[in-house]
C-alpha positions in Angstrom: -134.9 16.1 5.9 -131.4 15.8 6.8 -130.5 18.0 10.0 -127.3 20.6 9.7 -125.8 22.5 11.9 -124.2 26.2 11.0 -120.5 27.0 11.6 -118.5 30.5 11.2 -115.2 30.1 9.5 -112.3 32.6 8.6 -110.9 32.0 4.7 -107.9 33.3 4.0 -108.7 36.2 1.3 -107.2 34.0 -1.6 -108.9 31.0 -0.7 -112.4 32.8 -0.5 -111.8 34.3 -3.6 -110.6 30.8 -5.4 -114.1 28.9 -3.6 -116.5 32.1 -4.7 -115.0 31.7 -8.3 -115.4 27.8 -8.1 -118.7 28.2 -6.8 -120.2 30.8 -9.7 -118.8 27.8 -12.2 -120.6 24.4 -10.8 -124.0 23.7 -9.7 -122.6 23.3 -5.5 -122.1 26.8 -4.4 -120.0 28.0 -1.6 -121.4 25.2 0.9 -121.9 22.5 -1.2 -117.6 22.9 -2.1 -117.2 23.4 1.7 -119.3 20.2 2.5 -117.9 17.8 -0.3 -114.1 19.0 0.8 -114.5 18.4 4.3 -116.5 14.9 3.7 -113.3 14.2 1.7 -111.0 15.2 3.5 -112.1 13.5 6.9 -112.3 10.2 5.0 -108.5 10.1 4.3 -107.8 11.1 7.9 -109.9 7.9 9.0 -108.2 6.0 6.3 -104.9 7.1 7.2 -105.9 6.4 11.1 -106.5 3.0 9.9 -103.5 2.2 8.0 -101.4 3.7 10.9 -103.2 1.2 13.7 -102.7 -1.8 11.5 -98.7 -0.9 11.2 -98.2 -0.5 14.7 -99.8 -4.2 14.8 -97.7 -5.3 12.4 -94.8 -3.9 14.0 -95.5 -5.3 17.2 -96.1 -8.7 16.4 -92.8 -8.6 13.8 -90.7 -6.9 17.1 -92.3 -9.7 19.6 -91.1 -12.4 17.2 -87.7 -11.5 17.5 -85.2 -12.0 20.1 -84.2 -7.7 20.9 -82.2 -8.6 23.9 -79.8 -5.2 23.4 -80.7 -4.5 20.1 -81.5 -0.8 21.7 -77.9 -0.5 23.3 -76.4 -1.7 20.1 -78.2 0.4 17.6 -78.6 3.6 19.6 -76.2 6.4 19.1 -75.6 7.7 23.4 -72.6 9.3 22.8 -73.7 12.7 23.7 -75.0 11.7 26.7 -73.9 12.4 30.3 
């Protein structure tokens, strides 16, 4: 047997009402809608977490390959500086 833990959570009225009509139409219920979302939903974060690691690599090396000696003080916009 899998082990669970039980949360309390606040829905917004609407989005109660939208899972409890979800829920009297498919087989999951209320937590079975709440478990499947979040499993879903932390997946793409992890995903995204992992595209975003392998562009800052792929920035780096493509920066570290070039020469940027004053690239910042030519590109940069200081005027409103003191």
């Amino acid at each position: 047997m899998e082990s669970s833990m039980t949360i309390s959570l606040h829905l917004p009225l609407e989005l109660g009402q939208q899972l409890e009509n979800l829920a009297n139409k498919i087989p999951l219920g209320t937590n079975g809608i709440i478990v499947d979302a979040l499993k879903e939903y932390l997946e793409k974060r992890h995903d995204n977490s992992r595209f975003l690691i392998k562009e800052a690599r792929r920035q780096s090396i493509l920066a570290s390959q070039h020469d940027n000696e004053g690239l910042w003080e030519e590109n940069s916009d200081d005027s409103g500086w003191r």
